[in-house]
Structure formats: C-alpha cells, structure tokens
N, C-alpha and C positions, 0 to 999 in steps of 0.2 A: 504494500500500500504506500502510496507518496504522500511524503510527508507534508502538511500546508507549511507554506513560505510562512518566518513570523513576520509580525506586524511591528509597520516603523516604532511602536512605542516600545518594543520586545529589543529591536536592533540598536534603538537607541540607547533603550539602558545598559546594553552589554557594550556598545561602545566606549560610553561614561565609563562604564566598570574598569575598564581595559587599558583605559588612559589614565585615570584614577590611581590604576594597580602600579601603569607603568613610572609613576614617579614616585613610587615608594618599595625602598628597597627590602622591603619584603619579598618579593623574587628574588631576590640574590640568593635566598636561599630554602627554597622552594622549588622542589623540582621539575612540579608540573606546572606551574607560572614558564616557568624555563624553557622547558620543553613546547611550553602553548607560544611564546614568542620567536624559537627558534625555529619554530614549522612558519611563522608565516613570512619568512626571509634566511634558510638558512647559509646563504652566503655572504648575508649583511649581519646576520647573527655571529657568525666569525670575522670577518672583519671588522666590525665596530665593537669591537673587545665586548661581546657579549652584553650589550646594550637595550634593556625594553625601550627605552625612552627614545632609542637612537633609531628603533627597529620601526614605532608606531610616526616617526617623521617619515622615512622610507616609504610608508606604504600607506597609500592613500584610505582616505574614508571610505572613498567607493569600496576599495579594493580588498578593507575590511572587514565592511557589509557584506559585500558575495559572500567572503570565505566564510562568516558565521552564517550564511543558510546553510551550509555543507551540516548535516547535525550533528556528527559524533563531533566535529570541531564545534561546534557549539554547546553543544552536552560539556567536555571537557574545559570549553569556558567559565560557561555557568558555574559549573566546580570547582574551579579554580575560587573565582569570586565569592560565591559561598565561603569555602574556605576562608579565603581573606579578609571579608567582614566578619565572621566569627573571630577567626584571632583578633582583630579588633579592637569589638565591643564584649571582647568575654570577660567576666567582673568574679572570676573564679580565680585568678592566677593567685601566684605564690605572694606578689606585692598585694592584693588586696586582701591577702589573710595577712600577713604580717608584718607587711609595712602601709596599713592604710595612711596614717598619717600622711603621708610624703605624696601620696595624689594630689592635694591638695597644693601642700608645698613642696617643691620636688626638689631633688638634687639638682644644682647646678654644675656640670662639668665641664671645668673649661680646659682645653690642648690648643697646643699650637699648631696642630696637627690632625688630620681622622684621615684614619687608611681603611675606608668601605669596599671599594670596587675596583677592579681596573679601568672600568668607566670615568671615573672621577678621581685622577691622579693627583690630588693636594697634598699627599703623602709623603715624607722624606724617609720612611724606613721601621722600623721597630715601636718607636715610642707612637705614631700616629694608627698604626697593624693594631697595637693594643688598643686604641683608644676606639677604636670603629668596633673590634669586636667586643668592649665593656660595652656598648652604647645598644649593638643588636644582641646580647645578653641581659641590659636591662629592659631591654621589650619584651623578648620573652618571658623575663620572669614577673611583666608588668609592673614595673618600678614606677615609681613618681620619678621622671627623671627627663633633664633636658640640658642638650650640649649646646657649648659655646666654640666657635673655632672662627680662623679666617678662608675667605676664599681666594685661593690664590690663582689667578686666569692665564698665566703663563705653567703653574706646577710646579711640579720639582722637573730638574731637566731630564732630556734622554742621552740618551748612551748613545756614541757609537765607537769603533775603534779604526784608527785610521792607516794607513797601508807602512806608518813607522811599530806600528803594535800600540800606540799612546791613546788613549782615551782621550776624546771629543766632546764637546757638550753642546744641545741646542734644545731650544724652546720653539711648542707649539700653541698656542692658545687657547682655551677650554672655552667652550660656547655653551654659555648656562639653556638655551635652548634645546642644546643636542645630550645632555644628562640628566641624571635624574632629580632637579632643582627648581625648589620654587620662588617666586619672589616672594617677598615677605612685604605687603600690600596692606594699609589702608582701609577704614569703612567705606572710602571712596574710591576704592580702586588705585589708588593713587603708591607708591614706593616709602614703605616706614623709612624717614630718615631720623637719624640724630647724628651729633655732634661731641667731638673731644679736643680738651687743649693740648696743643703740643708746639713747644717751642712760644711765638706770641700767633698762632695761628688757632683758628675754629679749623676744625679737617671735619667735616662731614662723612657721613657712611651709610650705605642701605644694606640690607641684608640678605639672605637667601636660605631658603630652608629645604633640608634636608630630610624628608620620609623616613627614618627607619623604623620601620613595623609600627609600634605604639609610639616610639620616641621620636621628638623633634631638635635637629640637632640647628643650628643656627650659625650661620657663617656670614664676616664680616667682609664687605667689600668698601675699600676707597677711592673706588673708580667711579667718581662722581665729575660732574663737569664745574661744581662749584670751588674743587680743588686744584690747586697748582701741581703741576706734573709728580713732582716730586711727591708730595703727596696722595696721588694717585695710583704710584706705585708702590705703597705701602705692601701692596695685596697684591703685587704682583707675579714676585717666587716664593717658594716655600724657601723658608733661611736665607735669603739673598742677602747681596750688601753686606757695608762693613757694622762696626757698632752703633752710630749713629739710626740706621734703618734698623737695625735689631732693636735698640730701646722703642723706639716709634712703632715699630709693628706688638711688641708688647705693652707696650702706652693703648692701644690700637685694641688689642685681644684683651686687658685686663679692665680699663677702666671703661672703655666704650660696650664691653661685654655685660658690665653691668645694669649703663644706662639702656641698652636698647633691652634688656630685659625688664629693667622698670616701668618703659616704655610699652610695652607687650604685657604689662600687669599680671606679669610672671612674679612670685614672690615666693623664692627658695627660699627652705629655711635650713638647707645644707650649701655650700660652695667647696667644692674638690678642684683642686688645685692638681692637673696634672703634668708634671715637672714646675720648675720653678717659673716657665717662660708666664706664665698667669701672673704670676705676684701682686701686679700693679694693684689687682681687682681688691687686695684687702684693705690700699689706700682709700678706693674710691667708698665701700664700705665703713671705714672711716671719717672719712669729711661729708657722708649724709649724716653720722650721728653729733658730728660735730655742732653740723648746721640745725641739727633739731634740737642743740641745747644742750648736749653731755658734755661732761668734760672728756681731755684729751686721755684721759689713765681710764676711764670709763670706758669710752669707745673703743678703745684698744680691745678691751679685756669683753665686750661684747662682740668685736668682732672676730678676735680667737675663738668664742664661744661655737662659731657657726664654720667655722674654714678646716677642712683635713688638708693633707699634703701626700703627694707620693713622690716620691724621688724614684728615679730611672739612671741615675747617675753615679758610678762610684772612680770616674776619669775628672782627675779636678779639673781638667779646662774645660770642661765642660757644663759647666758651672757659670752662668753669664752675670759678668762683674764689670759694673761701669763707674769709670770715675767721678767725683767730684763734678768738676765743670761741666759734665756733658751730663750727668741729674739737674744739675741745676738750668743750663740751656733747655733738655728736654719739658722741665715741666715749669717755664719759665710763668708762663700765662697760667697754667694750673693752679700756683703756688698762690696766687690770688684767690682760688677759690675755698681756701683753707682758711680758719676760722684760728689759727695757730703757725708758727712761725715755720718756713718748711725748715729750719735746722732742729726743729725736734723730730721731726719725721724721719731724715737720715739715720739715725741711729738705728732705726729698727732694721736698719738694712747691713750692720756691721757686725762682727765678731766682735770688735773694742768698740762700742758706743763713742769716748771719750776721742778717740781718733780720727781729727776731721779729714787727713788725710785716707783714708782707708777706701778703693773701692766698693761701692754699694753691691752688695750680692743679691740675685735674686733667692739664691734659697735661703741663704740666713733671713731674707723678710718673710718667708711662707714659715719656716722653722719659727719662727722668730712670733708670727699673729697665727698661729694655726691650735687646734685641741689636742689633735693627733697628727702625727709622722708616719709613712713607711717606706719601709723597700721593699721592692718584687721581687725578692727571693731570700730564705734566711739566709743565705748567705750573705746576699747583700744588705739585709735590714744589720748586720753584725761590721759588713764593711763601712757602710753609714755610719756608727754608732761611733767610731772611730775616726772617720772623716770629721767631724761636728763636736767633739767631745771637749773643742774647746769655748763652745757657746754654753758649758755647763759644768764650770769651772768646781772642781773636788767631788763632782760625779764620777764614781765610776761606770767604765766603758760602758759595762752590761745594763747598765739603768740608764742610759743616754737614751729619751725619749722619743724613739725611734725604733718602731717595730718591722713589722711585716707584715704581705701579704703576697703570695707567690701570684705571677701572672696565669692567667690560662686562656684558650684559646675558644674561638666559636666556633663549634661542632661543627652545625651544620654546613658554617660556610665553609669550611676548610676539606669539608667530603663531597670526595668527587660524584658525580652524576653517576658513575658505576657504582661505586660503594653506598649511594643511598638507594639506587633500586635494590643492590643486595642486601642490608638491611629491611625492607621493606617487606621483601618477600619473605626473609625468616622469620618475620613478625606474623606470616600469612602460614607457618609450618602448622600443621594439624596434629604434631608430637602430643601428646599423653601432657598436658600442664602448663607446656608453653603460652600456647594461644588464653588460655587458663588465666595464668598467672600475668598476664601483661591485659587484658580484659580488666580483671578486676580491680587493679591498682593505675593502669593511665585509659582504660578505655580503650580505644583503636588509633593512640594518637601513639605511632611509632616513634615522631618525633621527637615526643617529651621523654619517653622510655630510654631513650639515650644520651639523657644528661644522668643519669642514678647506675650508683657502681652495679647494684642488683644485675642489670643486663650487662654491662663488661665482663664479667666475672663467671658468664656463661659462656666467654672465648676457651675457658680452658675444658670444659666438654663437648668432648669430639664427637657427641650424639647430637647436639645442637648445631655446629659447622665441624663439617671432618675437614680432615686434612686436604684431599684432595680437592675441595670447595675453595678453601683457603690459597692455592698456590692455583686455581684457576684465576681466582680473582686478582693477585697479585700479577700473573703473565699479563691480563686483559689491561693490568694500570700499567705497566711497564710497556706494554705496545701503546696502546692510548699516548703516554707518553712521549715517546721517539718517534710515536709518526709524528706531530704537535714539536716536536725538536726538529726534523727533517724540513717541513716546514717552514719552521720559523728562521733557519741557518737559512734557507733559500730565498727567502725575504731579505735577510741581512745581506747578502751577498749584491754588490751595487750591479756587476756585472754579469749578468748571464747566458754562460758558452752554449753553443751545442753540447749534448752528452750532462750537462750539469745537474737536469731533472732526473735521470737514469742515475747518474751518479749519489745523489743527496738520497735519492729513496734508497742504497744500500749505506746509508751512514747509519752507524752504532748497531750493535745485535742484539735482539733480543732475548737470546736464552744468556746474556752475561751477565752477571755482578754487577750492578748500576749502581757506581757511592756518585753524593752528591754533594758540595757543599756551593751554598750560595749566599751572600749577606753584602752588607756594607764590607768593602774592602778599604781596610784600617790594619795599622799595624802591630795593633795587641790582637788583634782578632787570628795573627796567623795564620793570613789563608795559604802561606806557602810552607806552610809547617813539611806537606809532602812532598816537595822540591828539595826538600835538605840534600837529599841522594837521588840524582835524577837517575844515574844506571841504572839504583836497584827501584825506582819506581818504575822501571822501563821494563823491566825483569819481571814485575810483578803483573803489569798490563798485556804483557805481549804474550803470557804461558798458555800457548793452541789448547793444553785440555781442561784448562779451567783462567777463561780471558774475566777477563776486568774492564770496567769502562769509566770515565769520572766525566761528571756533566758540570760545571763553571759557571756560576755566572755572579754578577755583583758591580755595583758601583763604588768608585771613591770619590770624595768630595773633590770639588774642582779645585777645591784649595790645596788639599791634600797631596803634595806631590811622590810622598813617600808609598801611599797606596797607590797612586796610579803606578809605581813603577813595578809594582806587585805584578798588575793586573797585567803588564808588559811581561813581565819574566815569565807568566801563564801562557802568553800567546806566542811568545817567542819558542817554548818547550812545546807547543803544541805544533810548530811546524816540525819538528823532527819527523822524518819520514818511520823512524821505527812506531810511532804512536796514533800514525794518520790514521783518521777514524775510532779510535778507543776515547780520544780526549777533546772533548769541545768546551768551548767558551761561549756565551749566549748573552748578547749585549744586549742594553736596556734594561737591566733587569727591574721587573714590575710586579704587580700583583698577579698578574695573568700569569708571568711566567713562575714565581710562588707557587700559586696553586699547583702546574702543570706538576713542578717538579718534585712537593712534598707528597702529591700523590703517585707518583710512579715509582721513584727512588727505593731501591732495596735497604741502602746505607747511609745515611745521614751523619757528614761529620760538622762539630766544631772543635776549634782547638786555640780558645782566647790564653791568653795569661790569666792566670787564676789572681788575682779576684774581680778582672776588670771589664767582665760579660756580668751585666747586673743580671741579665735575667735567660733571654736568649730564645724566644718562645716559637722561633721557627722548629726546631727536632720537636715542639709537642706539638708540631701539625702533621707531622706523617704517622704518629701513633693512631688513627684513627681508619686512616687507611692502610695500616698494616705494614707500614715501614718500620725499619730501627734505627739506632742512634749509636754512635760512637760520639765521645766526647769529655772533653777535660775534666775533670770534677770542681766545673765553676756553674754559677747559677742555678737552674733551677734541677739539672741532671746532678750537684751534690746533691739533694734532695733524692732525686726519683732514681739514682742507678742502684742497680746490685745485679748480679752475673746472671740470674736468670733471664731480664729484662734487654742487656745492651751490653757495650765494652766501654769502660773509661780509661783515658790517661794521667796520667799526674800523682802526685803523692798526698793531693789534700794540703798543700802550705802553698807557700808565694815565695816565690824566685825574679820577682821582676824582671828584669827583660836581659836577664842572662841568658849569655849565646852559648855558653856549655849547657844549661839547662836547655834550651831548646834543640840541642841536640841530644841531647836524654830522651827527651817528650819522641823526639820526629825517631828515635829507635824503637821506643816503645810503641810508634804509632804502625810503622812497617811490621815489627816481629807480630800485633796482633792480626793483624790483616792476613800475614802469613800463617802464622800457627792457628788462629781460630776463625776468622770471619770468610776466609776463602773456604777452608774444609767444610765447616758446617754449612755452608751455600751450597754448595759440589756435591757433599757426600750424601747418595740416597739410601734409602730404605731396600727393602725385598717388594714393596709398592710404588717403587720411582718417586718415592717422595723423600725430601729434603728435611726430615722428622727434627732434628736437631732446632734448624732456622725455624720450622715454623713453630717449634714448642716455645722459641724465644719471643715471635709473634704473637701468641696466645700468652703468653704472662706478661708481655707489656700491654697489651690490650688491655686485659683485664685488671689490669693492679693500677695502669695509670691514664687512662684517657679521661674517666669522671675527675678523677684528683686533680689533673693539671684540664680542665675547661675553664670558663669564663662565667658560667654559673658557678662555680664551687666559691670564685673570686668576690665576683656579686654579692654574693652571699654571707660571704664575711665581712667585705666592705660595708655592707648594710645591717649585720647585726653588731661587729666592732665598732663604727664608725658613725654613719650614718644615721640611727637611732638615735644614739645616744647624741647627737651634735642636736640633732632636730629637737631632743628633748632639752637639750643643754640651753639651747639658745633661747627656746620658750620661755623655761624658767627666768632667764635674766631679763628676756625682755618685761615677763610678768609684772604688774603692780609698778608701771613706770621705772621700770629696772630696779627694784628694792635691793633686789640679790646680786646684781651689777656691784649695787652701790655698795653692799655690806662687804664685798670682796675685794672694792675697791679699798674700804676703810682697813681692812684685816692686813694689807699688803701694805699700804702705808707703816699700820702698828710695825710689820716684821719690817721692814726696811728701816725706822728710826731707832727700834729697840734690840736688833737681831745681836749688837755688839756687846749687851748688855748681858746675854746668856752665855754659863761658865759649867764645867763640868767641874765635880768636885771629886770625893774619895772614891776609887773603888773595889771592888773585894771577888775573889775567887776562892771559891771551893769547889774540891772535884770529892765523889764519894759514890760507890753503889753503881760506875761508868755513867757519871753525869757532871757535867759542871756547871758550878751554881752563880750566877755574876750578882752582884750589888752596886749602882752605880748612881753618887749622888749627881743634884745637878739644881742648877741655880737658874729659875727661868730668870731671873732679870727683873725688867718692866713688864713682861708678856706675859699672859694668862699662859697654865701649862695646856691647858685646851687646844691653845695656838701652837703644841709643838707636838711633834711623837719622835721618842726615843728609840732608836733600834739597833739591836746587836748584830755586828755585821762580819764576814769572812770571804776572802775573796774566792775564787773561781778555780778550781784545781780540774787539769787535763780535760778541759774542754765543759765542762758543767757550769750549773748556773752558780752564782755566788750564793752566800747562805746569810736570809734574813729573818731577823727574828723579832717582833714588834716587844719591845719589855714592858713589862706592868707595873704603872704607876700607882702608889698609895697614899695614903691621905698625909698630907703635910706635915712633916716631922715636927713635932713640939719640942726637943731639944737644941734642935737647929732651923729655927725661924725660916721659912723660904727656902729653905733646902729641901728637894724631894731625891727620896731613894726609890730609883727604879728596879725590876727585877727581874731577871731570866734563867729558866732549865734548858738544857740544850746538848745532848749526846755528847759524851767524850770520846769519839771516834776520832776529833783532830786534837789536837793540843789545843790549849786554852789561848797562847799566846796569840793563836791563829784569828781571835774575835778581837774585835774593839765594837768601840759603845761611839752612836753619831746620831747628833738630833737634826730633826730638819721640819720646815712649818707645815703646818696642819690645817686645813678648810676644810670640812667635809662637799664644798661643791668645788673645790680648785684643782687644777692640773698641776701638780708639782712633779719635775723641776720646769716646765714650762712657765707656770705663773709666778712662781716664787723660786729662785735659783740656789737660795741662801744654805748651805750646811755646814756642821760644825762636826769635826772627826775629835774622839778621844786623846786618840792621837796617830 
C-alpha cells in the first residue's frame, strides 16, 4: 500500500526539528542524529569535518522535503527528534535529584578554551578537549551549568610541513554561519552587546552560543565594527600575540564574561575558574560588591565564597605573569570603576603582597579569591601543592590547599560509530540476565549504562563478549583507521603523480602492531623518547614476522622552536627508505584526526618527564575503544596503571630533564616493546586469538573507563565543590551578608591578636604503647574558640602526615589564661616525631585560604 505524502504542516515540523537539532551539538554524539545527517550528503558529510550545520546549508529545503517523504528516512527522523527533545526536557536526570539547587543558579565555567568538535576548531589542545567534554558531561548528567569562552574566527592555526621537514602555520577563518552557533540576540532581534574597559578604551563584544545538549556555552566575540582593529582582534586566535593581547583577551574572557552574563540574567551562584586564564572574573565580582556598598575585606571574602579553581599547570611558565606597568596600562580606564585604590587590588595577585615590584600572576589571584583548589591528577594536585607552598607560609606541603580531581573523558564522544553500534547491540543480547539487568536499572537507555563500572566490569566475561568479538572489532577500528590515514596522507600530499592513488591505498598494514603517539609537541612531552636509537627502532619496525607500525602526528607552538625541530627529526627519520611505509606523520593534527587515531591504535604511548604531564587524558580515550597504553608513571596513568591493565616507564620520582635519564626511560621503553608488547600482540592461542592482549583489553576496560570518564569528574566536582560553594555563598550573602561580616570581624580579631598567642609547658608520657602529650598555651587577646590546637607529624614514605585535633579543658585556675590541651596517640613512632601547632578556627572559614596564620611548637 503507498504511503500518503505528509502534509506541509508534518514536513515543516520535521524541518524545524532538523535545523533545530542541527545546531546543537547533541549529534556529536548521537549516532543516529549522525548517521541521519551523513545519509543526506555523505561526501559533504566527510568533507566538512562531519558537520550537521554544514550539511543542512548544503542541501537545500526543497531537497530536504523530498528526502523526508522517503518514510523509513522519515521514520528514523522522527526518532531521532523524539529522542532529542526527550533528552531535553527530561526532569529525571542525576542534576535534578541532587543538584536541584544549581538549575536555578548554575555553574559558571569559564576557559579560554572549549574543544567540542572538529567542526568548530577554537581549541589549542588539552586544557580546551577537557573543557568541551566537562560541558557535554554536565548535560548529560543535567547540571545547572553554563560556559563562558571566547570565539576565536581565525582558531588555532593549521599545520602543515614544508619540503625542508619544518612546520608551517596558516589560518582559515571560521564562518559562524557554517557551525554549529548561534547568535546571542535580543527581544528584538537585534545582537546582545556589552562592553569592557581596557587600557582608556570601551571594547565592545557580542556573543554567540553554543548548543550543547542541555548546556549553553557562550562565546565572546570582539569583532565588532564599533572597535579599532586592534581590538577586534582580540578574538581573533586562540593564544595569539604577545602579553599585551594575552592580558586583553583575559580582560576580555574574565570581566566581560561576567557582565554579558549579568546581562542575560544569568545569576550563578558557583564561578569555576578553568586554569588561571579566567582570573580577571573575581575582580569584576569584586567591584559589583564594592559598588553595592561592602567593604573591600568583605567583598573579597564573599567573593572567595562563590569561585573554585582548577589548575592544569604544573610547567611554571606556564603560568601567565604580567608586570606592573602593563596591569596598570591594561586596566587603566577600569581602575576608575573601583570604588578603592587599584594598589590594593595588586596584591591579590602576588606571592609577596608587600612587593610592588613582583609580577601579577594569574593563578596566585584564583589561589588567592577562590574556596577551593585542584589539580587533574593526584599527582598533580601533590605537584601543585609544592609549586604554591609559598603562598602558605609554615604550611606544610601536604595541607597546601590544593587538592584534586582527576580528568576524565566523554564517553560517548570519544567512541567511534563502530564501537557504539557494538555496544548497542550487546545491550540487545537475549543472554539469561543481561537484557534483565540493564532493563531494570537504566531502562533501554544503552547510553547511560555506560557511564556505571557495573557494565565495564562485564569486559572480563567472555560469555558476555568473547574473544573473538573483541579482536573483530579491534581489526574493523584499525582498518577504519588506515583507510581514514591513506586518505588523509593523500590530501596532505600538494602534489599528485600518477600511480600515487595505487600507491597511498597500500600505505600501512593492517594485520601490524599500530603504536601511536600524538599530542602537542613540546619538549618535556618527549615525543622523540623512540628516536634515542634509531637502528634499533629500525630493527624493531622492519621484523617481516611480526612488523610494527607508529602513526605521528602533533603540533608545536609556532613559538616553540625547540618542538618544531622535534617534529623535523620525525620527518627526516621517516624518509629512510628502511621505514617507508611503517612510519607516518599526519599534519594538522585536530580533533578529527584524535578521534580517528585513539580509536584505531592498538598502542598508545606517552613518555613526559614525570611530573610535568599534569594530566594527559588522550590514553583514557582509546580505553573505550579497546586500545592500551604504555606510559611514564606521570598523570593520570600513576593512578590507573598496574601490569594487568598496560606497560609503564619510569621509576615513580623526577629526574628533570636528564639526558642519562632519558636514556634509561628510551631503554626501558625499546626492551618493553621487545620482550612484552610485541609477543603478547603476535603470540596466538590454539583459537588464533591473541589471548594474552586481549585479556589486557578486558581488564582495562573494565577497571578503568567508568573511573577515568567525565561523569565520575562531574560528579565530584559537584558534590566537593560545587554544592558546597553554592551553599557557601548563600549563606554569606544571607541576612545582608551577617556571616560575610562576622568573618570578616573574626579575621580582623586573628590578624591584630594572632602575635599575642604563646605556647607554654609541655609534657610526654608514653605507657601501655601510647603517648600521652600535655601542652599549655596562652591564647592571648583571642577567644580559645578562635583557635584549635593540633598535634602534628610529618609524612613518612609516601603517607599522609599524622593529625590529631587535642582536647581543650576548662581554664586552669592555677595559671590564669593558660589552657592545657590534651592528646593519646599510638606509640608506633617516637614521641619526638609530634609537635603541638595552633592555627584559627571559624566554623564557616576556609583555613589556610582565609586565615594563613600558624604557630608550630616548634
């Protein structure tokens, strides 16, 4: 029977739906959104870096309409849509059971950065890759949440390499019409503007918004016609220019971030600070409370209330520090709108207050107005704690207000279109409990099923995926792969021979060993760790019965001449004729080319100096697609390695940038390759299967893809963090700041009194394997309310140090004002090992953040 043509009102709506869909990057990761846009161009679909936005300009309305009479293509529209307004408007998620609060007032995240798409390249690398998948993480999990960034219309540049082997750079221009961007518009239609001061200049800006799922991310443009050139290039690269455009495009993203959100009567009662490039923004949160009449130690301390921090940084120069003159130049006209002298503001910005010479750091101002601290990996929240340990002067390391929280990645966008039909369909297995058990705890939503270890943890039973499941699917990403590399090498190639198409399709094999390393090329990153010994990396690629292949790619900053010359000594070792074809390099590297390559890659190496890869969250994008990792034990692989899971290098300490040591590492990094990553690749079973690798596949799977995602991050972020800021900040604002104010007075009292308190006699007994401390102490002028006493010992072989809060009793009548405090505490170490150290006390204060002051025994 033929089906009735639908009606304009039927075609229209699915139109809308469709243009709707396509500028919200909801598709990105969504397979059948994906699949519905790549069927209606799918050679604009590959060319136009996988673009709905780019796809629905392509193809006309007419051309629309026909294909949605086709019905199974309309069927599978409708579905789509469905789908996508259900995610939505669904008022079930994880943020409205336990973060309702923050819907309301949501997180403010501001980066300098968001790395969403290959579509929309504003991205410089690592720090912006996280920032786009915390943002499509807190959609999912329905967060009050909305970002801040800039849009940059030139990007970050591209690659190319030129016929001396040196890296190139050039710029293309981003047409917010051809992405997925909206303008941010007006009751009338008309372009939200606002303005900031910078230098004695108004700089104008409009905005544009960014679709993610639930989330709206907001990006600042200075390409306005009201602007002088210079200023209109603010927004023009991502990291361009010297320091003068650096402060200005931070000027730009922190204090203009806030007004156009004020302006949009957006009112977060969180601000996340991602790296220190935001900073400005707790200025401008400053001189509004100024202007409504607080004082200057008030606003401060309410605007700590409301601000986290995450540091990405553990490379001091990378740490943006501007002098004197050029703060003062930058916020020349600004400084007017302060209700206080801008020389008390600098300080917030120093390690020594007291030194007017000292350039202004951005992260000592987030450190400095923030609640909380972290770093993306203990490791690095421990490297930090040590970088900074001198804004917290007789703190020790371990208490340096500076935690953690490891990075993790988004699921789904990091899994390839094979790998989600093949979860999909094991979601559809008809096994005795499976379909069972994922029924009654997510429903039939595959998707959410695979943020919860429950389903990882099903990798290691082979009655759920066997083995021979498992390395079909690995061949399928490895060919996917290297054709998508064949490809893209013949793209790169300017010139094209006869014989060169025949040629490039037998580039690389696919039954090889495919290792992979791709990142910013830098010179703690070590991307030539394997070139130590070019022979024997020759010896290792070239062996006919078990060949090797290594796929390349990576940019260095155009500043950076010491990585580009990296990236030379890669291309110059890949002309050897013993390597032609085993070894390619892959210019440009971008998001697209990320994706391609952590989904196909068998081997995944890093190999930074330990400890100067804060986090590194490329190796936790092929764990999902069944890749492994080799890698230094820096970042987030201290954490997640052990022998069942991957291979690591290093010994766990720091060796800086010793060239005997990196030749240690580049030994150890050949003898593993040789003695375990080749055999266990090679060697099969009596099943032709490679049992060893893939039993390595299945326990990284399962032990760390939930661990290291982007929800697990979320999730901490918002029950450490975020809760408590949004609760923090309420309360001070409550009752015309009451509690602002009592903490303001409490910090006065420790600050004119703190010289006043004395420790007096104290006494040890050990007896029974305990020892028993007595230790007087002399508050002073201070209420002892205002202090807590605590018995402390440092940190032995790697543990935490040992603290013990002592018990105060009622005020000695023998000795007027003298209180004896008290502590039991195991005789496991020697007594000598404690001392006794007071420090001040708020039951609502951030100490050492709000109060820095302590007093050691001795």
């Amino acid at each position: 029977m033929t089906r009735k043509p639908l009606a304009s009102a039927e075609l229209q709506a699915l139109v809308t739906g469709l243009n709707k869909l396509s500028r919200n990057l909801w598709w990105s990761w969504d397979q059948e959104a994906q699949d519905l846009f790549q069927e209606l161009s799918p050679r604009n679909w590959q060319n136009l870096y996988h673009n709905a936005a780019a796809i629905l300009r392509e193809v006309s309305e007419y051309e629309l309409r026909v294909r949605l009479q086709d019905a199974d293509f309309e069927q599978r529209a409708l579905a789509v849509l469905l789908n996508f307004e259900a995610y939505l408007q669904c008022k079930t998620t994880w943020g409205h059971v336990n973060a309702p609060q923050l819907l309301q007032n949501p997180v403010a995240y501001f980066s300098a950065e968001f790395g969403f798409h290959e579509s929309l390249p504003i991205s410089a690398g690592g720090l912006g890759i996280l920032a786009g998948d915390h943002a499509k993480s807190a959609s999912d999990l329905g967060l009050g949440f909305v970002g801040v960034g800039l849009f940059y219309r030139e990007g970050y540049f591209q690659q190319a390499i030129d016929s001396n082997n040196w890296q190139t750079e050039f710029y293309n221009l981003v047409d917010p019409k051809n992405v997925p961007l909206e303008p941010v518009l007006d009751a009338s239609g008309q372009p939200v503007v606002c303005d900031v001061e910078i230098d004695m200049n108004r700089v104008f800006f409009q905005a544009w918004r960014v679709n993610v799922g639930r989330v709206p991310v907001y990006l600042l443009d200075a390409n306005r016609p009201e602007n002088a050139q210079h200023f209109r290039d603010l927004t023009s690269r991502v990291y361009g220019g010297d320091g003068t455009m650096r402060i200005m495009q931070e000027i730009l993203l922190g204090i203009g971030g806030v007004r156009l959100l004020r302006k949009l009567g957006v009112q977060p009662s969180v601000f996340h600070m991602n790296e220190g490039h935001a900073a400005f923004l707790t200025l401008e949160l400053i001189r509004e409370k100024l202007v409504a009449g607080q004082k200057f130690a008030d606003a401060v301390a309410a605007t700590r209330a409301q601000c986290i921090f995450t540091t990405h940084t553990p490379v001091e120069a990378g740490h943006d520090r501007f002098p004197p003159e050029l703060m003062d130049y930058a916020f020349m006209l600004y400084q007017h709108q302060l209700p206080v002298p801008f020389q008390d503001i600098l300080p917030l910005g120093r390690v020594h207050p007291e030194d007017a010479h000292e350039p202004f750091c951005m992260t000592v101002l987030a450190l400095k107005v923030s609640r909380a601290a972290n770093g993306v990996s203990e490791l690095h929240g421990d490297t930090s704690r040590h970088m900074w340990q001198s804004l917290y002067p007789g703190t020790p390391v371990e208490q340096v207000p500076i935690g953690h929280i490891t990075n993790g990645i988004h699921l789904l966008g990091w899994m390839k279109g094979s790998v989600r039909q093949f979860w999909r369909e094991k979601m559809k297995d008809k096994k005795e409990g499976v379909v069972k058990m994922w029924d009654e705890k997510y429903g039939h939503d595959w998707a959410s099923a695979i943020h919860h270890a429950e389903f990882w943890k099903k990798m290691a039973d082979a009655s759920f995926v066997s083995d021979e499941e498992l390395w079909a699917l690995r061949y399928k990403l490895r060919r996917e792969m290297i054709e998508f590399i064949r490809r893209r090498l013949l793209h790169q190639t300017q010139r094209i021979a006869p014989g060169d198409y025949i040629r490039f399709e037998h580039l690389l094999n696919v039954d090889a060993l495919t290792i992979g390393f791709a990142r910013r090329f830098a010179t703690y990153k070590r991307p030539n760790l394997l070139l130590h010994d070019p022979e024997r990396l020759i010896r290792l690629l070239s062996n006919p019965q078990r060949p090797v292949q290594l796929i390349l790619g990576g940019k260095a900053h155009p500043q950076d001449l010491p990585g580009q010359a990296l990236i030379k000594q890669w291309k110059d070792f890949i002309k050897r004729p013993e390597v032609q074809g085993r070894v390619v390099f892959l210019s440009d590297y971008d998001m697209l080319l990320a994706q391609e390559l952590v989904q196909g890659i068998d081997l995944w190496i890093n190999t930074p100096r330990r400890p100067w890869e804060a986090c590194g969250t490329s190796g936790m994008k092929v764990l999902v697609n069944g890749g492994l990792n080799l890698s230094e034990l820096d970042g987030w692989w201290a954490e997640a390695y052990s022998p069942e899971v991957g291979w690591a290098i290093g010994d766990g300490q720091e060796h800086g940038d010793d060239p005997a040591w990196d030749a240690t590492e580049a030994e150890a990094l050949y003898a593993l390759l040789e003695g375990q990553v080749i055999p266990d690749f090679y060697e099969r079973d009596e099943t032709g299967m490679p049992s060893r690798w893939l039993g390595r596949i299945r326990e990284s799977m399962a032990r760390l893809t939930s661990e290291f995602s982007a929800t697990r991050a979320i999730r901490e972020y918002t029950e450490n963090h975020y809760l408590p800021a949004a609760s923090g900040y309420h309360e001070r604002a409550a009752g015309d700041s009451a509690l602002g104010v009592g903490l303001l007075h409490w910090q006065q009292d420790i600050d004119r009194h703190w010289n006043t308190v004395r420790f007096g006699a104290v006494g040890i007994k050990t007896r029974d394997g305990q020892h028993f401390f007595q230790v007087d102490v002399l508050p002073g002028n201070l209420n002892p309310d205002q202090l807590i006493v605590e018995l402390y010992a440092d940190s032995v072989q790697g543990g935490q140090p040992v603290l013990e809060v002592m018990i105060a009793p009622e005020p000695s009548t023998d000795s007027p004002g003298v209180l004896t405090y008290s502590a039991q505490i195991s005789a496991t170490r020697p007594a000598s090992d404690y001392t006794g150290r007071i420090i001040p006390h708020h039951p609502n204060a951030s100490v050492p953040l709000e109060a820095k002051q302590i007093l050691w025994q001795r």
